[in-house]
Each structure stands twice: as structure tokens, then as C-alpha cells.
N, C-alpha and C positions, 0 to 999 in steps of 0.2 A: 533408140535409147543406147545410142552405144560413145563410147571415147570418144572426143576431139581426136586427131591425128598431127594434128599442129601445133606448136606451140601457141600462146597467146600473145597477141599485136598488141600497140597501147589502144589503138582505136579499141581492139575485145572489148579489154577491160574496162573503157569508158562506156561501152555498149547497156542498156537495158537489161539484158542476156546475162550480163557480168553483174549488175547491182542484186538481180535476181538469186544469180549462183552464190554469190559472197552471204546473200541471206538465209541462203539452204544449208550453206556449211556450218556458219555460226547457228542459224539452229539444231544444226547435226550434232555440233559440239556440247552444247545444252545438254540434249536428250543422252551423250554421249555419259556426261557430266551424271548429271539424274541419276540415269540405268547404274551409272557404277556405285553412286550413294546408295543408294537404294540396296544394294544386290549385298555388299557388304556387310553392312550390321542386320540385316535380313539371315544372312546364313549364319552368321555368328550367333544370335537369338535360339534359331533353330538347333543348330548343333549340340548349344546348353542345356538345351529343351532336353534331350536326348540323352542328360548325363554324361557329354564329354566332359573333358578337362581341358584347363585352358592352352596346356601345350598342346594338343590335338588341335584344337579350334586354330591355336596361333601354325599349328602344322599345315592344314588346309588353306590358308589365306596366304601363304605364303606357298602354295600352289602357283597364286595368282604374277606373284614374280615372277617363277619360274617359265610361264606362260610370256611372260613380256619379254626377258629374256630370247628365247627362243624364236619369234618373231622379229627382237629386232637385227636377229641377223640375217634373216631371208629377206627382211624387209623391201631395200632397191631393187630385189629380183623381182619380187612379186609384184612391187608397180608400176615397174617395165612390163611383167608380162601381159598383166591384168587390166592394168590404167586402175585411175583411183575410183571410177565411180562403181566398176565390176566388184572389187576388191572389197569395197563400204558395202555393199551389198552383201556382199560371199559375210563380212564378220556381224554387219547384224542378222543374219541368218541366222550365223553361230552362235551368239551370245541369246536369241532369243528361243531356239532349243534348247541351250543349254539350264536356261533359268526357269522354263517350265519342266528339265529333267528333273530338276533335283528334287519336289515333292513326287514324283511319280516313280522316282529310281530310286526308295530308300536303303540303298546299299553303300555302305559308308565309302569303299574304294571306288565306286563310282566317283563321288562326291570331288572323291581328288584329282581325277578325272577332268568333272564337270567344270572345275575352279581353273584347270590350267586351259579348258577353252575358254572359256571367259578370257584370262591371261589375254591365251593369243589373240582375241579380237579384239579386246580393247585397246591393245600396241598398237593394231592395222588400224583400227578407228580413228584412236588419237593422231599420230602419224600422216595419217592421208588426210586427213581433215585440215591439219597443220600445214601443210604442203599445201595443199589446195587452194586455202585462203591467201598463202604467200603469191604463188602465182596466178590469182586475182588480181591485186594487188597493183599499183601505180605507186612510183614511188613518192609522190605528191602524197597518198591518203596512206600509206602502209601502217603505217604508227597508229593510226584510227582503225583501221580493218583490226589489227592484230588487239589493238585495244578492245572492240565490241566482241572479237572473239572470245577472250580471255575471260572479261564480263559473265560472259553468256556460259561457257563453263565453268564459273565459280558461280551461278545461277541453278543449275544444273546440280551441284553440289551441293547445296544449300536445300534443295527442294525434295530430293532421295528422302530423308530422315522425316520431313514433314509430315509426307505420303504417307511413310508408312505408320506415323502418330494417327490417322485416319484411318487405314484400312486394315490396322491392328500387323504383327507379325506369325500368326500361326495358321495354319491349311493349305493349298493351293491358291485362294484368293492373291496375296502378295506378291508370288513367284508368278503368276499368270498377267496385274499388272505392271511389275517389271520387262516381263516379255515384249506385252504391247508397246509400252515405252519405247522399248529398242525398235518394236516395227515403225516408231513414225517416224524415227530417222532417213526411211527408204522411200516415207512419202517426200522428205523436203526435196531429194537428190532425185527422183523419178522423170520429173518433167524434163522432154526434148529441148525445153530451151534453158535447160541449166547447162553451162558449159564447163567442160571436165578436159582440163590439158593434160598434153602426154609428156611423160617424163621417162628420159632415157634411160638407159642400167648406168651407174659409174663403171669409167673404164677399169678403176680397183674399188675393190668394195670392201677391204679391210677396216677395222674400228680403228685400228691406231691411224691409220690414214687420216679419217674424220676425225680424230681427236686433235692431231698435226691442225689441220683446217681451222676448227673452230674450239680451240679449249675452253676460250671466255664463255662461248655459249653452253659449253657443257656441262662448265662448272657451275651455272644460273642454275641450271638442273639437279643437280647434286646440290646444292643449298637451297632453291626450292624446295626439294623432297626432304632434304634433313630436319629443315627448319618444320616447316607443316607437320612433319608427323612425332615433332618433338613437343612443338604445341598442344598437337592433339594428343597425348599423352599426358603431358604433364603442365600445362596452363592452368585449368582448372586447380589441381593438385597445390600448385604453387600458390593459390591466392587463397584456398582454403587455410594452409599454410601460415600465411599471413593473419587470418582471423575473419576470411568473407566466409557468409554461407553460402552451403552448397549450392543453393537455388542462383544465388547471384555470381557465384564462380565462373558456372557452367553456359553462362550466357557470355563469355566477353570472346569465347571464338563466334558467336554469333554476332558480335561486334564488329569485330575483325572481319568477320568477311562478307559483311555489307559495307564495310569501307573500301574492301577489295574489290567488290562491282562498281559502284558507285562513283569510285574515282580514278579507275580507268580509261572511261572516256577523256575527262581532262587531262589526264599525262600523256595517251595516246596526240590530242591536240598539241602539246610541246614536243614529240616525238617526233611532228612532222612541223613544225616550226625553229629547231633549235638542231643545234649538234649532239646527236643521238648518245654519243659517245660520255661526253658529261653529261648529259641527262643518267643515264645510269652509272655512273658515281656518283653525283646528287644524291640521284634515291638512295643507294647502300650506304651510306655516308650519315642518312636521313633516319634509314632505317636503324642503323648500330647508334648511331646518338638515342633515338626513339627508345630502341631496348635496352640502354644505358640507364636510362630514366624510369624505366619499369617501378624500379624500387621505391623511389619515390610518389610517382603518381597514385601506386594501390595503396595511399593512407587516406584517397578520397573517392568515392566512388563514381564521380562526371569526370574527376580530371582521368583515372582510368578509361574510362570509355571513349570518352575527344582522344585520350592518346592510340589507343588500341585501333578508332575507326581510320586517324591519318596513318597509323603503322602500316595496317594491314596494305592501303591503298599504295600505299610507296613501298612495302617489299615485293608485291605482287606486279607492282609497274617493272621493278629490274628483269621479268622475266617477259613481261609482254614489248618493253623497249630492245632487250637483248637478243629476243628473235626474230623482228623487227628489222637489225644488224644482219641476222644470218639472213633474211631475205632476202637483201639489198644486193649481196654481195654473193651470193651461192644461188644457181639454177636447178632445174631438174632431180636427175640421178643424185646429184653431189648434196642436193639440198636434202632427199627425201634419205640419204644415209646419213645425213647431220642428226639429224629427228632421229631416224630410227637408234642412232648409236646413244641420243639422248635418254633412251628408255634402261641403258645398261648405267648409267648413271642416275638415274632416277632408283635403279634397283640400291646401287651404292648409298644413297644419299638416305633413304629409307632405312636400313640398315646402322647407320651411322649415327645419325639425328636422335632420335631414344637413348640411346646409345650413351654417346656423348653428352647427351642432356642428363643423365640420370646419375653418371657420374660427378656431371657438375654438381646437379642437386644435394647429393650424399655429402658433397666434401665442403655448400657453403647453403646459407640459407637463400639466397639470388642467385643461386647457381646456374639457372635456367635461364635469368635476364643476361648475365653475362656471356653464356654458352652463345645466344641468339647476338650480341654485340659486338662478341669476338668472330662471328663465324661471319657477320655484315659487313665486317670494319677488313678482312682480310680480303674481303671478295675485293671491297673497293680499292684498295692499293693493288690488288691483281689488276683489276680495269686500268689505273691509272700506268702502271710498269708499261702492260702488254698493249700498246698503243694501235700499233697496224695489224692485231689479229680479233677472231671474231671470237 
């Protein structure tokens, strides 16, 4: 059960071995997915429980950055040194101590602790998972691979919150099966014939390097993360706003992100049939028209949701199309510090998104559709300007 030492041949990847591994990983990425839904509004629950305040709660969760941070700059080290499947291993180890600490360590400075392991594993999980499935990957099916992955962690996503609508949020029970979650990641990746390629160190492993490299992709990530956590902030809010109720608000990011699985597969299919490049301008072009239109659609409640389900599918594609791009065109070392430098923009983009969205809201009643159209409509003229870069 140890490392490839080779890299991978296309014969690998056409191999049985290779169909196998690409399926351990996108289920990796699920459970990756899951474990962090789950873990999230589980400890936030808990902490209220306990008579925190919400900047305390928003204190510790933002542990979890700090964590991803920190990781992704050792990142290319550690999977040169380790390879990725030691490494997957080493962070669900981590994350699945971690998460059966926190009922057993009720000492709140632990807690912040416990949050910035989480952090770090989740960067190495996502990261090496992300690499992984790229060099799987044929350039024939790349757009598919990356597509079922993406799928399969907005799957993941989706399924956290469920879970714990079943197994309730208070005692050990929750944090005990979150734990196990993370362990069954080590069963998909366990088997000797899942193949695990080695990736060298970059000869420089500076962020501004990878930023030089791959901007467009970076920037997918920072409007990824801004957009998602602006939604999930303030979507809901917005259409209460409007005059839906509650009940019916709160369901259109469950919309949205069954659109988001659901129609990955077929964008992935034009991903690998068409020129990559305007495929994601298409989608951002798709997307800011989409959120253009927000305003209008929420005076009906199906034209809402038809629009909400094709949004979600096509801003979610720009990000599975655009890494895709970074595959194609980046190996190794150079790839797994793309990824990793991608998580210091994911922190940015988090940060920003609330942000920016809550100002828009304050200053206009669409504020939030517009926030999300302008921030769509800007990526796309960046893809279209920056032609030869990833």
C-alpha cells in the first residue's frame, strides 16, 4: 500500500486500476464534502448550546481558515514528501480525532485548536484529491472526470445537514458519526490496486509564482467562495425580502445545488467535446445574465426554481471547466501548488463575498442579484482579455 514512484502512462490511465482509482477519489471527495457539512453547523449548534456569542462561534470557524491557510503553503512539500495517498491518510486520521475531540475536550481553547486541525486536513484532503483525479485523468475524458468529481462534492455537501436532521445535534453521537464518515475515505484509497502517482516538489514554490501560472484559475476560486458564501448568507434573506416565506426561501439553495450535481455531468460532456475556453465564458456570461434576472423570476415561484436549478449548474461548471484547464496544461509539483495556492484565495474570496454582498443589499433592494452579476460578468471579460493564461 504504498506510492506509485512513476508517474502515470496514458495506457495507466486507461487501465481498470485507473477507472478504480478515479472512483476512490471522487468518492473521497463526497465523504470529504459530507464530513465538512456536517462538522460545521454541528459545532456552531453546539457552541450556542453553551451560551456563546455569535462572534465567538464566528471566532472559532474562522479557526478553520486559518487552518487552510497554513497548509496551503507547505502543501507541494508535503506531497512530494509523503505522496498523496500517505498524506489522505495522515488528514483523515486528523480530522477524525479531531471531531470525536471536541465532545470529549470540553475546553473551549482546545476547541480552537481542534477547528484549525480540521483546517489543516481539509486543505490536504481537498488538494490531493484534486491533483489526484487530474492525473488520472486522459485528456479525452478530463472534463468528465472533473465533472463526477465536483458532482460528488457538492453531493457530499448537500448530505452533512441531512445527517444531522436524523441523528439530531447534541452528545457524542454526531461528532462520533462524523468521525466515521472521515474513516471511510481511507477505505476507498486503501486497496493495492488503486494507483496513487508521485508528484515532484516545484522547483519554486512561492504563491506569487502560481498566481503568475494560473490567475484565471484562481480567480474561479475566489468567485466560487465569494459567491457560495454570499448565497448562503444572504439568498434566503433576499427572497424573504421580497415577500416568500420562510419555509419556501430556505429551500432555493437546495435548488441551486441539485442543479449544481445534476448538470455537471453534461457540461463536463461539452468540456471534453468543445473548446474549453469558451465553454467557460459561456457559463459566466450564463451565469451573470441568470443573476441579472433574479429579480424578475422571484415574482413566481417555478420560474424561481427552473432558474435557480440551470444557475446553479452553470456557475458550478465555471469551476469544474476551469480546473479542467489547469490539468490540461500544469503537472505534478506545479499542479498540486496551483491547488494548494487556490485555498489562500478561497480564504480571500470567503471573506469578500458576505462582504460585498451585504453592502450591496443595504444600498439597493437586488443588491445581492446584482453583487452576484457583476462579480459573473467581470470574471467573463477576465477569461475573454487573458486568452493564453490558465
Amino acid at each position: 500500500m504504498t506510492d506509485d514512484a512513476a508517474p502515470l502512462s496514458h495506457s495507466a490511465a486507461e487501465s481498470p486500476g485507473s477507472v478504480l482509482s478515479r472512483a476512490a477519489v471522487i468518492a473521497t471527495a463526497m465523504v470529504f464534502g459530507l464530513t465538512y457539512s456536517l462538522s460545521a453547523p454541528l459545532i456552531a449548534f453546539d457552541l450556542a448550546g453553551r451560551g456563546l456569542s455569535e462572534a465567538m462561534i464566528g471566532a472559532n470557524a474562522a479557526m478553520h481558515a486559518v487552518g487552510v491557510l497554513i497548509t496551503a503553503v507547505a502543501l507541494p512539500r508535503l506531497v512530494a514528501l509523503l505522496g498523496p495517498r500517505r498524506l489522505i491518510f495522515i488528514s483523515i486520521a486528523l480530522s477524525s480525532v479531531a471531531l470525536i475531540s471536541f465532545p470529549l475536550l470540553p475546553v473551549l481553547a482546545l476547541w480552537f485548536l481542534l477547528r484549525l486541525f480540521l483546517g489543516m486536513a481539509a486543505e490536504a484532503l481537498f488538494v490531493t484529491s484534486e491533483t489526484w483525479i487530474n492525473a488520472l485523468s486522459t485528456e479525452g475524458t478530463r472534463a468528465r472526470s472533473m465533472a463526477a468529481y465536483t458532482a460528488a462534492l457538492s453531493v457530499g455537501l448537500a448530505l452533512g445537514p441531512l445527517i444531522l436532521s436524523v441523528v439530531g445535534t447534541s452528545g457524542v453521537l454526531p461528532f462520533a458519526v462524523g468521525a466515521g464518515i472521515a474513516l471511510l475515505a481511507a477505505v476507498f484509497v486503501a486497496s493495492p490496486r488503486i494507483i496513487a502517482p508521485h508528484f515532484d516538489e516545484p522547483r519554486v514554490g512561492s504563491p506569487v509564482r502560481f498566481v503568475r501560472l494560473a490567475p484565471l484559475a484562481l480567480s474561479v476560486t475566489l468567485l466560487n467562495a465569494a459567491i457560495e458564501t454570499a448565497g448562503l448568507s444572504f439568498l434566503a434573506l433576499y427572497a424573504i425580502n421580497l415577500g416568500w416565506a420562510e419555509a419556501h426561501a430556505t429551500r432555493l439553495m437546495s435548488v441551486m445545488m441539485i442543479g449544481a450535481i445534476l448538470l455537471q455531468l453534461p457540461i463536463g460532456w461539452l468540456g471534453d467535446t468543445m473548446d474549453r475556453r469558451r465553454l467557460v465564458i459561456a457559463l459566466a456570461g450564463l451565469s451573470a445574465a441568470g443573476a441579472a434576472v433574479w429579480p424578475l423570476a422571484l415574482g413566481s415561484t417555478m420560474a424561481t426554481y427552473a432558474l435557480l436549478f440551470v444557475w446553479g449548474g452553470s456557475f458550478v461548471g465555471i469551476y469544474t471547466i476551469m480546473i479542467t484547464v489547469v490539468g490540461s496544461r500544469f503537472r505534478g509539483g506545479d499542479l498540486v501548488g496551483i491547488y494548494a495556492v487556490s485555498g489562500l484565495f478561497w480564504g480571500l474570496g470567503a471573506l469578500v463575498g458576505p462582504l460585498g454582498a451585504g453592502i450591496a443589499m443595504q444600498a439597493h433592494p437586488h443588491g445581492l442579484a446584482l453583487f452576484v452579476a457583476l462579480a459573473c460578468a467581470g470574471f467573463a471579460l477576465a477569461a475573454w482579455r487573458l486568452r493564453d493564461t490558465a
